[in-house]
Residue frames relative to the residue before (quaternion, step in Angstrom):
aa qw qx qy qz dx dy dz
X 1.0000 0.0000 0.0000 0.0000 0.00 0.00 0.00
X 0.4904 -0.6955 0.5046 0.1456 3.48 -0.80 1.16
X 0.1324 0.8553 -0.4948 -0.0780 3.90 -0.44 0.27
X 0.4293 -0.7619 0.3182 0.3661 3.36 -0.52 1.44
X 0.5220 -0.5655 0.4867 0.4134 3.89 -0.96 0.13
X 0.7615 0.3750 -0.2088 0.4857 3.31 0.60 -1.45
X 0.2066 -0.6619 0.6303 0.3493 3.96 -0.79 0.88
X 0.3479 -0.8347 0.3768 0.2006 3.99 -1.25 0.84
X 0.7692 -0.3201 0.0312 0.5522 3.25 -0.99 1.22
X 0.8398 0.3435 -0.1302 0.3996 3.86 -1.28 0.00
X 0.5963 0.5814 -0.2063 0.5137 3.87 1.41 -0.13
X 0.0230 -0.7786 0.6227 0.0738 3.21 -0.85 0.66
X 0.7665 -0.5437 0.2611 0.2206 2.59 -1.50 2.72
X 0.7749 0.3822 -0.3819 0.3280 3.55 0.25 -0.92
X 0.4469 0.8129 -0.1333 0.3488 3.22 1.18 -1.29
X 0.7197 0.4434 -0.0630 0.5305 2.96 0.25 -2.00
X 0.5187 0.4767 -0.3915 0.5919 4.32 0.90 -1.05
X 0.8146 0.4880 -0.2562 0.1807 3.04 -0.74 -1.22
X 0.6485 0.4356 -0.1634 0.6025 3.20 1.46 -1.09
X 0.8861 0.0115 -0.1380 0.4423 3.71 0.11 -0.22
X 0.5639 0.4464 -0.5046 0.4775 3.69 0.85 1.21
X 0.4496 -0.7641 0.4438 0.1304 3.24 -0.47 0.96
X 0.5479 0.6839 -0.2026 0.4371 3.43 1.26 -0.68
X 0.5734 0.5795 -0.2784 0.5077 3.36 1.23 -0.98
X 0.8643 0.2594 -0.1719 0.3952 3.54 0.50 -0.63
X 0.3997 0.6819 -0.5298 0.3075 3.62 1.42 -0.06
X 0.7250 0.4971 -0.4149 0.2348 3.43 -0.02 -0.02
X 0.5743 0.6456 -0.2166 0.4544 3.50 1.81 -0.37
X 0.4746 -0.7113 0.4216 0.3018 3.42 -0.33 1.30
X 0.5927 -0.4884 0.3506 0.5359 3.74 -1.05 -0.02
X 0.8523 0.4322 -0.1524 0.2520 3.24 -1.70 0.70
X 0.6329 0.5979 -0.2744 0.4082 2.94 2.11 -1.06
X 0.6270 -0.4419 0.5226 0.3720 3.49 -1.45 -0.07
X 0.1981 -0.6732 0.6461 0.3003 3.78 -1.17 0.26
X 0.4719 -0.7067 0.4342 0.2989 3.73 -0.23 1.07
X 0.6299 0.3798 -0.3448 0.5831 3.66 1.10 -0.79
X 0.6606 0.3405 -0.4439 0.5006 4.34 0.08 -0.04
X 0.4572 0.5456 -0.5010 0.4922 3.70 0.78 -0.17
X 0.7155 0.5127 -0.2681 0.3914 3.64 -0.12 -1.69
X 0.7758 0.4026 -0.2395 0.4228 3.42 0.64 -1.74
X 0.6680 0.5044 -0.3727 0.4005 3.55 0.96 -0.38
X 0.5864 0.4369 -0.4309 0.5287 3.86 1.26 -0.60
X 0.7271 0.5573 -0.2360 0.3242 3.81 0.60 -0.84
X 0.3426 -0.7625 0.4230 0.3498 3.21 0.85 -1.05
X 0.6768 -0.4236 0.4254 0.4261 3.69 -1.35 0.48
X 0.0076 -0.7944 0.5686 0.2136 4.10 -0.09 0.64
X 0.7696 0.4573 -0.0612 0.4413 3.40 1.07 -0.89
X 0.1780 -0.8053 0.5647 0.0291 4.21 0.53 1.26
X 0.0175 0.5021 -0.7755 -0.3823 3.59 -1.02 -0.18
X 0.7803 -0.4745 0.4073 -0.0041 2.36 -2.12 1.27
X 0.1274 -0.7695 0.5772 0.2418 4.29 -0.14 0.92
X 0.4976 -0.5811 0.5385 0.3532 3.28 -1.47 0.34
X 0.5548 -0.6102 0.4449 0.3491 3.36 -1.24 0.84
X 0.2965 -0.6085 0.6415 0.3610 4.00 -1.18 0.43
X 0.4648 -0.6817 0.5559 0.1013 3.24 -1.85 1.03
X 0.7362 0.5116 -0.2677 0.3531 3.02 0.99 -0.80
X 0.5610 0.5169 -0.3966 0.5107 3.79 1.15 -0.15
């Protein structure tokens, strides 16, 4: 599985890992919780990357 480097516009960096690297979770037994996606889900996304503004509106 390919993971982009750059997380895109509107995504939060952490978010974006978690969901399409696979690596992040190999260490969790079946079923378990990832203690950091727990946190980020009671807490929220603190950090967006930023969308570019549209020009045309």
């Amino acid at each position: 599985m390919v993971v982009s480097v750059q997380t895109p516009p509107g995504e939060c960096p952490q978010c974006w890992q978690h969901a399409h690297d696979r690596r992040v979770h190999r260490h969790l037994g079946p079923r378990e919780d990832c203690p950091s996606c727990v946190d980020h889900l009671r807490n929220g996304c603190p950090n967006i990357v930023p969308k570019k503004k549209s020009g045309w509106w």
